[in-house]
N, C-alpha and C positions, 0 to 999 in steps of 0.2 A: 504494500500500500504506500508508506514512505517513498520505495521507488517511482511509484508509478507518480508522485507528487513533484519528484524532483525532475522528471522529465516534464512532467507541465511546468512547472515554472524553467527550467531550463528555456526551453520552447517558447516561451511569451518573453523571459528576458532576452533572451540572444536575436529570435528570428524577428515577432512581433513588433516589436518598437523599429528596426528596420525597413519593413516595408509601411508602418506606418509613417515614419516619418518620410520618404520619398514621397507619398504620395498624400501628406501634409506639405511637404515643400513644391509639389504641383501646385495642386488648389491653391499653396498660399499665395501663387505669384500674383494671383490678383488683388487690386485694393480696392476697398470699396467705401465710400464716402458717403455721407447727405450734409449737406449744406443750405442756411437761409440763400435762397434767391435776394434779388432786387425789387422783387413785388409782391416777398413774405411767402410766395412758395418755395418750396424745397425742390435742390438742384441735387440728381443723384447722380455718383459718376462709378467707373470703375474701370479700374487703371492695369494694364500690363507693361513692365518692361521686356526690350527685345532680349532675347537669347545671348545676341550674340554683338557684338559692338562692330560701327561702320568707319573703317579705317579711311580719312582724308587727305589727303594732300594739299598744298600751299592754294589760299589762304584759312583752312580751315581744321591746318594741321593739328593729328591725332584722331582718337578713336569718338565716337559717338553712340550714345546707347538711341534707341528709337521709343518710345513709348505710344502706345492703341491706348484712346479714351473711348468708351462710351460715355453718353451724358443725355440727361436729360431733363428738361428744364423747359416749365410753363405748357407740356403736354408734348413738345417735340425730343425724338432722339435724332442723336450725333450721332458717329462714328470719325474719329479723325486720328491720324498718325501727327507726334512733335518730336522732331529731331532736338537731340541736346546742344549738338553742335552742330553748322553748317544749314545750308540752305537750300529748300526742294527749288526744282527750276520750274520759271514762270510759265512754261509750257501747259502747267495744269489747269488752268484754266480751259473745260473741254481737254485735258488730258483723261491716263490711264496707268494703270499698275496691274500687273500680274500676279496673281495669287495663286498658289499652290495647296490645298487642302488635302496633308494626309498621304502625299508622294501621288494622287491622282494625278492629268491633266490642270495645266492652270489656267485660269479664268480671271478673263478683263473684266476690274472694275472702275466705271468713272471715278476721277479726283475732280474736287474743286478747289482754289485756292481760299484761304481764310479770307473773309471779308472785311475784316481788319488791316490787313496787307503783308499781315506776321507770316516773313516769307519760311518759318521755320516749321509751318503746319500746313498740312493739307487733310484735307475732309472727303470721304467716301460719299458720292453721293446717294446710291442704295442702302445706307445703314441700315434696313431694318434685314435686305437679304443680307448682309455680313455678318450682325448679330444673331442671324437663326444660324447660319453655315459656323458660327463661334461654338455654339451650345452643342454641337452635334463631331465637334472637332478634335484632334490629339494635337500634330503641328500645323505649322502654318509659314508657307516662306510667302515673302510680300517682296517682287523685284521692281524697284523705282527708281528714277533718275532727280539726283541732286544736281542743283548749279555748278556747271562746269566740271562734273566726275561722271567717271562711267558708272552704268547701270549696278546699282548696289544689290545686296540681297542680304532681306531683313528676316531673320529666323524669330518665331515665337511657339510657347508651348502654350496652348488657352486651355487645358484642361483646369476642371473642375470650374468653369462659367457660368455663371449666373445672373439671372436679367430676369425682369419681368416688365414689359413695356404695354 
């Protein structure tokens, strides 16, 4: 009896907390926020950083992580990628970017540029088909064209996403 105790806890110490935490540290890569708005509603967001960092050259030398928001705010959702460094190129206005879901086939999605002119964001403008293609995801590569760099490729893990829109 004693044995058979010490193999269950063996078992839950060694193996259990292992793949709990990997797949605690999936899910957790998301953040999730509620925020007062500007007109006393609540602005909910939630945040992924990329995978993997976007290596630049002059002027916007070094690496760059990528960040995917949802967001939503006074009944409409977002969906928009913010470079930490460097700059998407102005072409996105009626541009596009290639997503990959899952190693299938990738699939164009319109970008539009921020309407603010924050040339360091661009916005999907399907967010609602991106945010179901999220929920139903493991990886995710996004390839997009920065100001004056070759075509980048933006790696993300969305598992464990959650929305309710």
């Amino acid at each position: 009896m004693t044995v058979r105790l010490a193999i269950v806890y063996l078992f839950c110490f060694f193996v259990l907390p292992a793949d709990a935490h990997s797949y605690r540290a999936l899910a957790d890569g998301w953040r999730y926020e509620k925020t007062p708005g500007p007109t006393g509603s609540s602005v909910y967001k939630a945040t992924l950083t990329s995978d993997n960092t976007v290596q630049f050259g002059y002027p916007y030398s070094g690496g760059s992580a990528v960040t995917m928001t949802i967001r939503q705010t006074n009944g409409s959702t977002y969906a928009y990628l913010e470079a930490a460094n460097g700059t998407f190129t102005r072409s996105y206005q009626n541009g596009s970017a290639r997503i990959q879901f899952d190693g299938k086939p990738p699939v164009s999605y319109a970008l539009s540029a921020a309407a603010n002119g924050r040339a360091n964001i661009v916005f999907f403008d399907a967010g609602e088909k991106l945010i179901a293609q999220l929920k139903r995801t493991r990886t995710m590569v996004v390839r997009l064209q920065f100001a004056g760099q070759p075509v980048r490729e933006v790696r993300f893990t969305p598992v464990g996403f959650r929305w309710n829109s």
